[in-house]
PyMOL Python script that loads the backbone (N, CA, C, O; Angstrom):
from pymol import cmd

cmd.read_pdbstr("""\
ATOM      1  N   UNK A   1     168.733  43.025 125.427  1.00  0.00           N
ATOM      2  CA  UNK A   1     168.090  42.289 126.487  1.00  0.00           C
ATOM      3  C   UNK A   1     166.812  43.024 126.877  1.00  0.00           C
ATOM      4  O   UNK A   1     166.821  44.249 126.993  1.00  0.00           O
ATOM      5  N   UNK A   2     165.679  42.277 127.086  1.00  0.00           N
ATOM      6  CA  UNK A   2     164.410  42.761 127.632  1.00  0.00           C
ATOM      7  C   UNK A   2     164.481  43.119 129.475  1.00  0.00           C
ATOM      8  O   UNK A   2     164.979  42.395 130.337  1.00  0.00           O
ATOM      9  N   UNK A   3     164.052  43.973 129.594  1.00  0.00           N
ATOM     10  CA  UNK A   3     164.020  44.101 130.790  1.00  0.00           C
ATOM     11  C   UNK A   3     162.386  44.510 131.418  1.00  0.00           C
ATOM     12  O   UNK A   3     161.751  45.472 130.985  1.00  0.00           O
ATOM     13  N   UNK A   4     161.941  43.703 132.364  1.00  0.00           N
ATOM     14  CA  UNK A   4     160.735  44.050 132.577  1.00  0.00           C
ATOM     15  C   UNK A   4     160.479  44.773 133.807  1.00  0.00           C
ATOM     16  O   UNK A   4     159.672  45.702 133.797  1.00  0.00           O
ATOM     17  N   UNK A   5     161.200  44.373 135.057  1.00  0.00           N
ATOM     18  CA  UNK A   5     161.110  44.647 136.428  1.00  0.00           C
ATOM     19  C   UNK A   5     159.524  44.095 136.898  1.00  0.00           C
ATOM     20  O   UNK A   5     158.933  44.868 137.652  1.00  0.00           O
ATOM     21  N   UNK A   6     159.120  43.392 136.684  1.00  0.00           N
ATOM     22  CA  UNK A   6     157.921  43.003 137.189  1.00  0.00           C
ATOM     23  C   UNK A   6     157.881  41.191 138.078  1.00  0.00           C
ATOM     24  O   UNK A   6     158.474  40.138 137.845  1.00  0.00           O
ATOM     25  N   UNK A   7     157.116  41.512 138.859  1.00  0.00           N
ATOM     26  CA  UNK A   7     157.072  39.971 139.617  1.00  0.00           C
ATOM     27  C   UNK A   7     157.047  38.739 139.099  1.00  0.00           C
ATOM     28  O   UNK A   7     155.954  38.227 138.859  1.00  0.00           O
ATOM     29  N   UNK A   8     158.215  38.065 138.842  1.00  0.00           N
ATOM     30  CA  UNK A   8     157.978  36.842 138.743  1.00  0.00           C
ATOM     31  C   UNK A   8     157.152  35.957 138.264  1.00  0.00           C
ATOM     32  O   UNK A   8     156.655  35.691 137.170  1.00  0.00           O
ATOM     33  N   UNK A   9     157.088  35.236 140.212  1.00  0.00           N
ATOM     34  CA  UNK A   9     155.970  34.346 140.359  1.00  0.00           C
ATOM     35  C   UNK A   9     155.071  34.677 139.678  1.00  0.00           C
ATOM     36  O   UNK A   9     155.124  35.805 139.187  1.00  0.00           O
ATOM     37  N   UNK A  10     153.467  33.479 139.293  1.00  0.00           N
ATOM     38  CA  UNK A  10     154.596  32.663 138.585  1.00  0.00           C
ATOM     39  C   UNK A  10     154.731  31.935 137.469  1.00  0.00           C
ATOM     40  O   UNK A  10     154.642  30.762 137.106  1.00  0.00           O
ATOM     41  N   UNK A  11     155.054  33.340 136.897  1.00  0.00           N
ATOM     42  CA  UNK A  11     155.068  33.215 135.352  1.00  0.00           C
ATOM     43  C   UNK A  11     156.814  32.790 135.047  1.00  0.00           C
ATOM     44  O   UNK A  11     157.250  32.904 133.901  1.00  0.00           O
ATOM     45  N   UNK A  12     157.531  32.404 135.954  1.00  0.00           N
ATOM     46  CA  UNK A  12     158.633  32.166 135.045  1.00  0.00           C
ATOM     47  C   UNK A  12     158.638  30.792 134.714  1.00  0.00           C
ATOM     48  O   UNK A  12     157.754  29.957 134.904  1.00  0.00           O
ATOM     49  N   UNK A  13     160.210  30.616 133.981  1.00  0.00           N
ATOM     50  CA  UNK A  13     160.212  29.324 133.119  1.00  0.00           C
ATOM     51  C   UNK A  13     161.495  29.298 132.914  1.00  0.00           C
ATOM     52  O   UNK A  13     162.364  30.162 133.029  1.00  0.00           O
ATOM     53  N   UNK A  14     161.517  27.994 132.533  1.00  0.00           N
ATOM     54  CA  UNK A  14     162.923  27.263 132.395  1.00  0.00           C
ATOM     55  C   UNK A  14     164.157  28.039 131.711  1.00  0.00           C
ATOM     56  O   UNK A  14     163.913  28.149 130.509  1.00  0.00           O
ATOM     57  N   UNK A  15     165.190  28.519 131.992  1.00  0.00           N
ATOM     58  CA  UNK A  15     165.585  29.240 131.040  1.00  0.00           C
ATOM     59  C   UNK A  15     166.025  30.520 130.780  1.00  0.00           C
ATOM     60  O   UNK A  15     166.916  30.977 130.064  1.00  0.00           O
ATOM     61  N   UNK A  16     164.758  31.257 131.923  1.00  0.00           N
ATOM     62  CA  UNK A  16     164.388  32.534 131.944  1.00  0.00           C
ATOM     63  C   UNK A  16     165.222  33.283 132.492  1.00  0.00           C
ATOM     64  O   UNK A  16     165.507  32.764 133.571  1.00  0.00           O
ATOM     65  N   UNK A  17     165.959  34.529 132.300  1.00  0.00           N
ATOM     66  CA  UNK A  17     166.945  35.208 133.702  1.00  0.00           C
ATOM     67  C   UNK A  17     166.582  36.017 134.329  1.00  0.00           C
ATOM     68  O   UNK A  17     166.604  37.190 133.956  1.00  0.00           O
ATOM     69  N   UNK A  18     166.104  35.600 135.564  1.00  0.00           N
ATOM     70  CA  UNK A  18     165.437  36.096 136.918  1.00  0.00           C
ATOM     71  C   UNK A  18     166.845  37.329 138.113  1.00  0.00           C
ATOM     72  O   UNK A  18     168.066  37.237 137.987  1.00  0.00           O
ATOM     73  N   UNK A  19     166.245  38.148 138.950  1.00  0.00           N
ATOM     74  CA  UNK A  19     166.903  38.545 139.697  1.00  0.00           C
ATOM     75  C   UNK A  19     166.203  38.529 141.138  1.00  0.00           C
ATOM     76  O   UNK A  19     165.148  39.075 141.460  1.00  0.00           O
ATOM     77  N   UNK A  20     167.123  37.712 141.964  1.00  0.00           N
ATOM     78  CA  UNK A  20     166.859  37.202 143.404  1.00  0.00           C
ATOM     79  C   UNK A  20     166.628  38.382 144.096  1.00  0.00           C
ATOM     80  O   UNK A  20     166.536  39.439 143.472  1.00  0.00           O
ATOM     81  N   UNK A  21     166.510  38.337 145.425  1.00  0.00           N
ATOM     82  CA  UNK A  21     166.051  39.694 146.148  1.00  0.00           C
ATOM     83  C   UNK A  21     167.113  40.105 146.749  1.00  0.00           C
ATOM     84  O   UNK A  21     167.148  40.972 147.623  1.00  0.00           O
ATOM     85  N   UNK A  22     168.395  39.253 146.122  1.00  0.00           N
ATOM     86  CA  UNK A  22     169.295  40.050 146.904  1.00  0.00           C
ATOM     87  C   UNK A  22     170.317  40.982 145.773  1.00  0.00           C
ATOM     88  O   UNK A  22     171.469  41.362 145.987  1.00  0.00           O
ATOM     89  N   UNK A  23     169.364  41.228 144.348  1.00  0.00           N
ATOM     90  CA  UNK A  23     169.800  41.687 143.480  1.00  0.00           C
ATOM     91  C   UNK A  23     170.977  41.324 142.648  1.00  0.00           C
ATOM     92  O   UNK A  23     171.700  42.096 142.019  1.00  0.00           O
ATOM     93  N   UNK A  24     171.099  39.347 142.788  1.00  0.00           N
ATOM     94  CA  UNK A  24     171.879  38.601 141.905  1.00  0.00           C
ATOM     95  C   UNK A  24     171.071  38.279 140.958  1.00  0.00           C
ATOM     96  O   UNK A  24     169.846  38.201 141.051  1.00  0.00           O
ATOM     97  N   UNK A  25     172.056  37.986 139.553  1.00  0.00           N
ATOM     98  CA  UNK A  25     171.054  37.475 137.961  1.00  0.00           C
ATOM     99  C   UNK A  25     171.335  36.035 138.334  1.00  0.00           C
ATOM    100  O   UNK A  25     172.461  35.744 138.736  1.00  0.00           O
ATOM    101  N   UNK A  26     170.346  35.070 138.224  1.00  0.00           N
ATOM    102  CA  UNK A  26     170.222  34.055 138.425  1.00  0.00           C
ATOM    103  C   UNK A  26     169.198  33.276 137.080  1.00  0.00           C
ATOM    104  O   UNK A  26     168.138  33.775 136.704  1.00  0.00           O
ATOM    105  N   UNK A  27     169.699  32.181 136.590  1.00  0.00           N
ATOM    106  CA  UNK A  27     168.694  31.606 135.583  1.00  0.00           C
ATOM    107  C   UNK A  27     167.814  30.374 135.996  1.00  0.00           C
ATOM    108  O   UNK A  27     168.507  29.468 136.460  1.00  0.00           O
ATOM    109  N   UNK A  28     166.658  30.138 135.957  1.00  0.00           N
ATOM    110  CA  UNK A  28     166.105  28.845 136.123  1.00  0.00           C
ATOM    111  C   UNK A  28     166.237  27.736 135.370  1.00  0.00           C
ATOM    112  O   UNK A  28     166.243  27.577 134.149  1.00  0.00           O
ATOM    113  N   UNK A  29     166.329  27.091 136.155  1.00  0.00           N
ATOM    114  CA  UNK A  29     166.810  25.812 135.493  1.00  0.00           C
ATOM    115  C   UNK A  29     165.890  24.452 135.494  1.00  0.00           C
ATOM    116  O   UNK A  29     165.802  23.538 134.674  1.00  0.00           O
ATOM    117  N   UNK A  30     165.359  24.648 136.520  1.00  0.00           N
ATOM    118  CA  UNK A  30     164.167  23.706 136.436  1.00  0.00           C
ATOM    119  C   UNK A  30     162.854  24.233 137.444  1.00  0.00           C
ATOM    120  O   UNK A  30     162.819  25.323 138.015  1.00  0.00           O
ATOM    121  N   UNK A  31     161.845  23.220 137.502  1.00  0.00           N
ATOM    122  CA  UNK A  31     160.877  24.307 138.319  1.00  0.00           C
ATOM    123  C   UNK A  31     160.366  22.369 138.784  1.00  0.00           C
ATOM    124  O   UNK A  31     160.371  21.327 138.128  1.00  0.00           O
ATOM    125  N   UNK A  32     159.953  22.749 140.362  1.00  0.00           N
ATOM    126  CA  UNK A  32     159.754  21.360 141.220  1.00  0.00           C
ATOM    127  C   UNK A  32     158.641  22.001 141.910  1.00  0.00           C
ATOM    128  O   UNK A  32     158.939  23.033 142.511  1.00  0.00           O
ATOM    129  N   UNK A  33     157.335  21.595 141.963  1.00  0.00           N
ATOM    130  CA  UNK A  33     156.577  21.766 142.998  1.00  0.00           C
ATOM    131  C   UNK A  33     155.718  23.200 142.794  1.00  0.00           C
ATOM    132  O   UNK A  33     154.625  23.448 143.302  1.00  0.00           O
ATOM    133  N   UNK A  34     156.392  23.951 142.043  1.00  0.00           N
ATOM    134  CA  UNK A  34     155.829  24.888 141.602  1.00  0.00           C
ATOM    135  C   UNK A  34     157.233  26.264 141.834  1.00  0.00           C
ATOM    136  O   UNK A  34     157.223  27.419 141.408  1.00  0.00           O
ATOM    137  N   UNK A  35     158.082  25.696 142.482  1.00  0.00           N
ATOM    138  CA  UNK A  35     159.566  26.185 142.887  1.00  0.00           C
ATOM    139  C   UNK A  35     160.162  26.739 142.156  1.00  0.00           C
ATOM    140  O   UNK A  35     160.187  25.744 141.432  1.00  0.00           O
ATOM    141  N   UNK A  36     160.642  27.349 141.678  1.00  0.00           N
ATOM    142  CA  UNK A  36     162.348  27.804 140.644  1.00  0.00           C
ATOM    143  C   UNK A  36     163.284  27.197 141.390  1.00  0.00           C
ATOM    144  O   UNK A  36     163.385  27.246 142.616  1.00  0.00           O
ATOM    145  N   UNK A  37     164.123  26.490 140.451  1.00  0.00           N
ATOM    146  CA  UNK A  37     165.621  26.177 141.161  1.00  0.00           C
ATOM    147  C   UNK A  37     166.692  27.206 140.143  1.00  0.00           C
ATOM    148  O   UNK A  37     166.669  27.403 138.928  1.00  0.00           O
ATOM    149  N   UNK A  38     167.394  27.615 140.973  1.00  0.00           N
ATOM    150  CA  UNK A  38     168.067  28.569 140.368  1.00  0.00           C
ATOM    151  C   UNK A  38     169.395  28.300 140.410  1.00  0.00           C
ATOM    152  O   UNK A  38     169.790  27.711 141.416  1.00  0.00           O
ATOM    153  N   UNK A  39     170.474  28.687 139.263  1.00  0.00           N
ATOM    154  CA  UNK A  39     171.566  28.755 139.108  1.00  0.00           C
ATOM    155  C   UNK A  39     172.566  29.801 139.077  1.00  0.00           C
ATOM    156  O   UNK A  39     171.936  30.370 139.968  1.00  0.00           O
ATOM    157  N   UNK A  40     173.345  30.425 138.916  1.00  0.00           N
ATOM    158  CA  UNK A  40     174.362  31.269 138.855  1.00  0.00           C
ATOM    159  C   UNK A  40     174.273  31.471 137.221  1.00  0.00           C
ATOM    160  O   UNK A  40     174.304  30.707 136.256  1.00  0.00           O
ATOM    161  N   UNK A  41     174.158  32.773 137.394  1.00  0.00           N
ATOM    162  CA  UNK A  41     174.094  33.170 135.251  1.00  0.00           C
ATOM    163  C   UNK A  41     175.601  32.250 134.421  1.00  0.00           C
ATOM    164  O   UNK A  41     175.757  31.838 133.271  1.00  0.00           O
ATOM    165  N   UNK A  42     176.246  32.228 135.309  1.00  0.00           N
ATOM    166  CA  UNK A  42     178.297  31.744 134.445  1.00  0.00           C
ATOM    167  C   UNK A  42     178.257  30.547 135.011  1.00  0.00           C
ATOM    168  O   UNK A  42     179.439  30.299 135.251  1.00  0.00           O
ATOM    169  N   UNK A  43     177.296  29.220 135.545  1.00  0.00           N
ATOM    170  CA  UNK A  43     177.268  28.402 136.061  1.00  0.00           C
ATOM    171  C   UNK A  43     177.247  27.834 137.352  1.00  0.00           C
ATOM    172  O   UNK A  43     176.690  28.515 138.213  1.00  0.00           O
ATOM    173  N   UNK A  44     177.694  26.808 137.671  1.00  0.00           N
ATOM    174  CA  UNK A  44     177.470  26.492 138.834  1.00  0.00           C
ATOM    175  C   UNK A  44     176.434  25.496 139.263  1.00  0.00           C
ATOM    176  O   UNK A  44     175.479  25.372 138.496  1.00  0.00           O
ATOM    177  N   UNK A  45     176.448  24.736 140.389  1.00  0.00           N
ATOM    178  CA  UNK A  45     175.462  23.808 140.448  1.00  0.00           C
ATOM    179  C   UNK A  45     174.044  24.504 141.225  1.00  0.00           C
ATOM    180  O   UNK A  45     173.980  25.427 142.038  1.00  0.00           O
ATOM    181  N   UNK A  46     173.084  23.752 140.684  1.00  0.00           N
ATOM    182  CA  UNK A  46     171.643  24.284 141.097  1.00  0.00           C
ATOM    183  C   UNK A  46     171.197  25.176 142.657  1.00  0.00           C
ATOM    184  O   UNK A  46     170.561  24.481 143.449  1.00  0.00           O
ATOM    185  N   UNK A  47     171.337  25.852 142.866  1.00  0.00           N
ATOM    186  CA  UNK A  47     170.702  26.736 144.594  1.00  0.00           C
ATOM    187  C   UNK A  47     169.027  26.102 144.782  1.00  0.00           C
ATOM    188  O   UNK A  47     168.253  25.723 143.902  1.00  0.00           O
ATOM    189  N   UNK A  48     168.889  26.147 145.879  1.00  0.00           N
ATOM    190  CA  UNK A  48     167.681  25.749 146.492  1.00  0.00           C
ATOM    191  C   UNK A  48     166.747  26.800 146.006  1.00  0.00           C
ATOM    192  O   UNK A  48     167.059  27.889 145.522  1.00  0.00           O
ATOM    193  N   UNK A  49     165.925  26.467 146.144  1.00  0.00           N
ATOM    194  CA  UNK A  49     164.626  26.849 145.707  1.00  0.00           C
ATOM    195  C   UNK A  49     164.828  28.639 146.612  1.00  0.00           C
ATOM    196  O   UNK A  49     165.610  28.784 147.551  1.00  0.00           O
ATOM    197  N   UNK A  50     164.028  29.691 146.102  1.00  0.00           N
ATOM    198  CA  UNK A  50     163.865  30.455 146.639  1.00  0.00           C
ATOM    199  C   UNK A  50     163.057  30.245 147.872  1.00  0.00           C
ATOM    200  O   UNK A  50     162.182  29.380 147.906  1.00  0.00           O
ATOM    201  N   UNK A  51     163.420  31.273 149.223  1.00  0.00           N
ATOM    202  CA  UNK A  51     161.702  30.601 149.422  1.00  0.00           C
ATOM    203  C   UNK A  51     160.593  31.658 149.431  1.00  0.00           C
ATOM    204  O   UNK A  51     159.591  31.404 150.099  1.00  0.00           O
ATOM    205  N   UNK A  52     160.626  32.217 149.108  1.00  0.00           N
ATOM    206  CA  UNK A  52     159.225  33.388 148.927  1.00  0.00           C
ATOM    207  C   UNK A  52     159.573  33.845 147.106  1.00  0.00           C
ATOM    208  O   UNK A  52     160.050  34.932 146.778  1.00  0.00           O
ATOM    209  N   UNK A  53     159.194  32.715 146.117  1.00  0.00           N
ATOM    210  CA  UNK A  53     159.503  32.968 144.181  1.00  0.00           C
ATOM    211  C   UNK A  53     158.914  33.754 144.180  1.00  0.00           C
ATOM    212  O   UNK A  53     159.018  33.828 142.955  1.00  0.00           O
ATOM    213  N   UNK A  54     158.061  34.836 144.489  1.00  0.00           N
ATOM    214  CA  UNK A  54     157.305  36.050 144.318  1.00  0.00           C
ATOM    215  C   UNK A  54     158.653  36.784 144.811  1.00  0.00           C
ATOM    216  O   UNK A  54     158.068  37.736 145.327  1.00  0.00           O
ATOM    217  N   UNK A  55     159.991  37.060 145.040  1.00  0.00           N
ATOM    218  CA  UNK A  55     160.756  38.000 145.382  1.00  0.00           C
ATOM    219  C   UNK A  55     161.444  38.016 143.694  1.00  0.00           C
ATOM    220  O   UNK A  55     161.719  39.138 143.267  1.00  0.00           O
ATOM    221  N   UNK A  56     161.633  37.180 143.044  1.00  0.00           N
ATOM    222  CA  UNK A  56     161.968  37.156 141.910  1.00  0.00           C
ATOM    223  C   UNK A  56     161.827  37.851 140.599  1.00  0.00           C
ATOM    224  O   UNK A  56     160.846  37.442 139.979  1.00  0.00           O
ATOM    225  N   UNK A  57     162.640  38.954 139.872  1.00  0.00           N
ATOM    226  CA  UNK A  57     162.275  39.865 138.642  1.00  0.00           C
ATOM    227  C   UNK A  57     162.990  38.928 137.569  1.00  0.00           C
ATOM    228  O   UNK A  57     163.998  38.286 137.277  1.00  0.00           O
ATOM    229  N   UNK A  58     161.237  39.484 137.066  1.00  0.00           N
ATOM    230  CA  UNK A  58     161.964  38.497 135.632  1.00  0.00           C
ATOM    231  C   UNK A  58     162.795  39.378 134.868  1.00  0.00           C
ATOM    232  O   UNK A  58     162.238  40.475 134.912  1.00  0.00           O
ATOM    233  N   UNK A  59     164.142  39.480 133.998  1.00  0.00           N
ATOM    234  CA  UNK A  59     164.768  40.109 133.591  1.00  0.00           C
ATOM    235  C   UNK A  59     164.460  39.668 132.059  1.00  0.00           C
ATOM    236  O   UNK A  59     163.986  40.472 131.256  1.00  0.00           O
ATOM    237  N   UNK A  60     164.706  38.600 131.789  1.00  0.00           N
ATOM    238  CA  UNK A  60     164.504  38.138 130.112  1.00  0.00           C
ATOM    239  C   UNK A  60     164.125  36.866 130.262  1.00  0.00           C
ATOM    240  O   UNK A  60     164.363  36.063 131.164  1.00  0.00           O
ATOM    241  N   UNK A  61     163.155  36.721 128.708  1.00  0.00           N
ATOM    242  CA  UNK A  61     162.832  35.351 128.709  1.00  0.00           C
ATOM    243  C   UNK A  61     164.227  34.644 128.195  1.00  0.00           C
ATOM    244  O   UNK A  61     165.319  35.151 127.939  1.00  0.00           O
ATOM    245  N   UNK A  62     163.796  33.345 128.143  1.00  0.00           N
ATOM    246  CA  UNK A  62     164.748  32.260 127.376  1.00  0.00           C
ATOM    247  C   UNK A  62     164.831  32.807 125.568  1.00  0.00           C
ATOM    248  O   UNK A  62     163.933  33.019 124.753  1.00  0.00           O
ATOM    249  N   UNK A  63     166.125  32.881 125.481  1.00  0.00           N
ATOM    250  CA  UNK A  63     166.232  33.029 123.942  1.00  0.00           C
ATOM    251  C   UNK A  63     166.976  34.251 123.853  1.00  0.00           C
ATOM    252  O   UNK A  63     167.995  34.383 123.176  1.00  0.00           O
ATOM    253  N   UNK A  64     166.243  35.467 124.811  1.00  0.00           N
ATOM    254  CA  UNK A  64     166.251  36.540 124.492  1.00  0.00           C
ATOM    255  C   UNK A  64     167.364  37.385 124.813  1.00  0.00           C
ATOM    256  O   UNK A  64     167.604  38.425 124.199  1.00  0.00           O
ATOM    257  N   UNK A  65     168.089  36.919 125.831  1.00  0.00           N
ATOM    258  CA  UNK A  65     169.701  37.153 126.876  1.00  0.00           C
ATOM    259  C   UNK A  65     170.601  36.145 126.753  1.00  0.00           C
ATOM    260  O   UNK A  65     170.472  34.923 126.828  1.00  0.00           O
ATOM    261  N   UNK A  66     171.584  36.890 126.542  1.00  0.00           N
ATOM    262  CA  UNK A  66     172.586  35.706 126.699  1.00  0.00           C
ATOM    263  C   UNK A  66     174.232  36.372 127.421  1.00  0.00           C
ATOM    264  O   UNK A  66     175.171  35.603 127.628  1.00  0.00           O
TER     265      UNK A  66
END
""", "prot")
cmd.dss("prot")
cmd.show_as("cartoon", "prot")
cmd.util.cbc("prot")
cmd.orient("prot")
């Protein structure tokens, strides 16, 4: 797995596995408005939008984690 520790916003993307600011792995799942909607890495239905996506580390792109 790639690990970057660097900000986010807002370069992420669909797919991608992000870590929230409260230091959960969370994946995006879609992006609204310019938003991340985020999910639970083992599933679960979609969480609201962050609200400050600049708190967000990108951990790995899509492809690259699993």
């Amino acid at each position: 797995m790639t690990t970057t520790n660097a900000p986010a916003t807002p370069t992420v993307e669909v797919g991608d596995l992000v870590k929230d600011a409260h230091g959960r792995h969370r994946v995006v799942t879609d992006l609204r408005d310019g938003l991340p909607l985020l999910r639970r890495r083992t599933g679960g239905a979609p969480e609201e939008p962050p609200v400050d996506p600049r708190t967000l580390t990108l951990i790995a792109r899509r492809g690259t984690w699993s």
